[in-house]
N, C-alpha and C positions, 0 to 999 in steps of 0.2 A: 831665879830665872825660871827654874823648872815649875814650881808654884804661880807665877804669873802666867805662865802659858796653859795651863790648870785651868785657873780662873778665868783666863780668856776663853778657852775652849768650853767650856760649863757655860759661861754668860753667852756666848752664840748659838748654844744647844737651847738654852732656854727662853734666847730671845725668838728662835727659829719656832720654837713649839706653841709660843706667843700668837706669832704671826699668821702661821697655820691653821691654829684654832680659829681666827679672828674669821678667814676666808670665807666668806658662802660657797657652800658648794651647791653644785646644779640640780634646776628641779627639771626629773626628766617624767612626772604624774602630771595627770592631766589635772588641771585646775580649775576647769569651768563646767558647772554645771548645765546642761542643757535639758529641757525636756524633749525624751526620743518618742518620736512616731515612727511607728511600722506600718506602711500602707497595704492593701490588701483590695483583694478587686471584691467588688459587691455580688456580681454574680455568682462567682465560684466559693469565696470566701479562704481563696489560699493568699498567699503571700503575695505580691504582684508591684513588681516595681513602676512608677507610672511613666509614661511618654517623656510627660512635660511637667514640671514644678515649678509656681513661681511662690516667691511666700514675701510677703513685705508685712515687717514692722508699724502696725497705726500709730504714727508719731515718729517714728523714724524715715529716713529720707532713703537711705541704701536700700537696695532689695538685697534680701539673707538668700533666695535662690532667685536667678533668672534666667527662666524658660530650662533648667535643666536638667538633663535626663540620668538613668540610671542612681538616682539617690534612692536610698535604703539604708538605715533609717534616715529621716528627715529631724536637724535639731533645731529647736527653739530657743531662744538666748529670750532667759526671764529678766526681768528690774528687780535686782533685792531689796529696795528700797520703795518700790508704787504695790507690791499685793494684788496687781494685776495686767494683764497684757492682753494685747491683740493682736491677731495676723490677719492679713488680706492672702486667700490663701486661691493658688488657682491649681488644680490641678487638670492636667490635658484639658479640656477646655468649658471646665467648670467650675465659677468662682466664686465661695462664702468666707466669710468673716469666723475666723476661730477665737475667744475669748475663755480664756485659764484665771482663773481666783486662786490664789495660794499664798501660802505663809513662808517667812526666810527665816532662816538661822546661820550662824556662823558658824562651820567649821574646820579645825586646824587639819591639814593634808600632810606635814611633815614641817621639819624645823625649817629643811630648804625651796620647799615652795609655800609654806605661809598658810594662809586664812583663804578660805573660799565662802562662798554662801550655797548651801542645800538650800531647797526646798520640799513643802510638801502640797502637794494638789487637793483642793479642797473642792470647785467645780470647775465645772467646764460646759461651754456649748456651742452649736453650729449656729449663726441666726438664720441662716433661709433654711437648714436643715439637709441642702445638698447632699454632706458625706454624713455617717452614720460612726461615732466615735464610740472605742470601749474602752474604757481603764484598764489596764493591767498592773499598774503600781503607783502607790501613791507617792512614792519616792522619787524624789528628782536629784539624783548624786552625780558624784564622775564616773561610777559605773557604769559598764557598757549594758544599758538593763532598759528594757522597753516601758515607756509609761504609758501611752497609749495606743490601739492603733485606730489607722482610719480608715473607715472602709471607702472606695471612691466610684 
């Protein structure tokens, strides 16, 4: 008797540790890479959050900001899959087209948040030349890390 309750008690320990393992547990990192813009006023050249931001996706139907104020940094959400993007970008009430070229890679963030895609920026431009963009990293991760800013 005392040997079956043994073996019952062991088989529930080891089906429990089973079970356990099996769980995902929660991903609390950030897993989307975005490209960050730090905006900056042209005249003075300090940091300068704008009035107004609108930024649409070309090709996309949602607007990623509209008319909103107080953003710093501003994030871009890339295609891992097209190696290029576009935004219809207005800010306070001046509006060009921003266009990023870059390259995707997979990488793993942890067991329990999985696979994301990095990028890396390769160019970039304004078409009407409105704002004035500088690079500061060619790296596009889930760090909190600036890749460019815009002057506006």
């Amino acid at each position: 008797m005392i040997a079956r309750n043994y073996i019952a008690a062991l088989l529930f320990i080891f089906l429990s540790a089973i079970l356990m393992s099996c769980t995902p547990e929660a991903c609390f990192e950030e897993t989307n890479a975005y490209l960050k813009a730090t905006f900056y006023s042209n005249d003075t050249k300090e940091k300068s959050t704008p009035d107004s931001l609108t930024v649409t996706g070309i090709g996309i139907t949602e607007n990623i900001y509209d008319r909103k104020s107080g953003i710093q940094p501003g994030l871009f959400p890339l295609d891992a899959s097209a190696g290029t993007c576009s935004f219809l970008i207005k800010i306070n009430d001046v509006t060009d087209t921003l266009s990023f070229h870059y390259s995707s890679y997979p990488h793993l963030i942890s067991k329990e948040c999985g696979y994301t895609f990095f990028h890396r920026l390769d160019t970039f431009f304004c078409k009407n030349e409105s704002f004035y963009i500088y690079r500061s990293s060619d790296n596009i991760t889930t760090a909190n890390e600036e890749n460019i800013r815009i002057f506006y």
